[in-house]
C-alpha positions in Angstrom: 265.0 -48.7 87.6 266.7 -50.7 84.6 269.1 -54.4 84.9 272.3 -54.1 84.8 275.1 -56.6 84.8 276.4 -57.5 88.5 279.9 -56.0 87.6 278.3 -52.4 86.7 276.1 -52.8 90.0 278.8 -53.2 92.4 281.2 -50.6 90.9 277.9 -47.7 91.7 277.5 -48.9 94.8 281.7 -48.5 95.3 281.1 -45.7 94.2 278.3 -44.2 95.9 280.0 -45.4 99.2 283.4 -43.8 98.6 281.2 -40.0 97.8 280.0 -40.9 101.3 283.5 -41.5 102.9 282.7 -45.3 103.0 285.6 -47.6 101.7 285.3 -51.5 101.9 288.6 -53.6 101.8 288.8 -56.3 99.5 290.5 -59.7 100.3 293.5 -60.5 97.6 293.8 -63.9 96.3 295.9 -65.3 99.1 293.4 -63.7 101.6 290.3 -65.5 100.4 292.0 -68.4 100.1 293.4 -68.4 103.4 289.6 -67.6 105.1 288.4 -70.3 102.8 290.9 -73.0 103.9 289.3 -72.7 107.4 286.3 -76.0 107.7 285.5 -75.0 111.7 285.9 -72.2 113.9 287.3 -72.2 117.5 
């Protein structure tokens, strides 16, 4: 097993998801800011 940066880390694991069919969604900017505006839930 060796380090490696966070950036390279997350693109294998994209990676090794999508060869298994797996996607994951990510937010856009106005998406993450929107879920972080929220302080309480319902």
């Amino acid at each position: 097993m060796h380090a490696v940066p966070g950036e390279i880390d997350k693109e294998v694991a994209k990676l090794k998801l999508s060869a298994s069919g797996i996607y994951i969604n990510e937010h856009t900017p106005k998406r993450s800011q929107h879920l972080s505006s929220w302080e309480e839930g319902t």
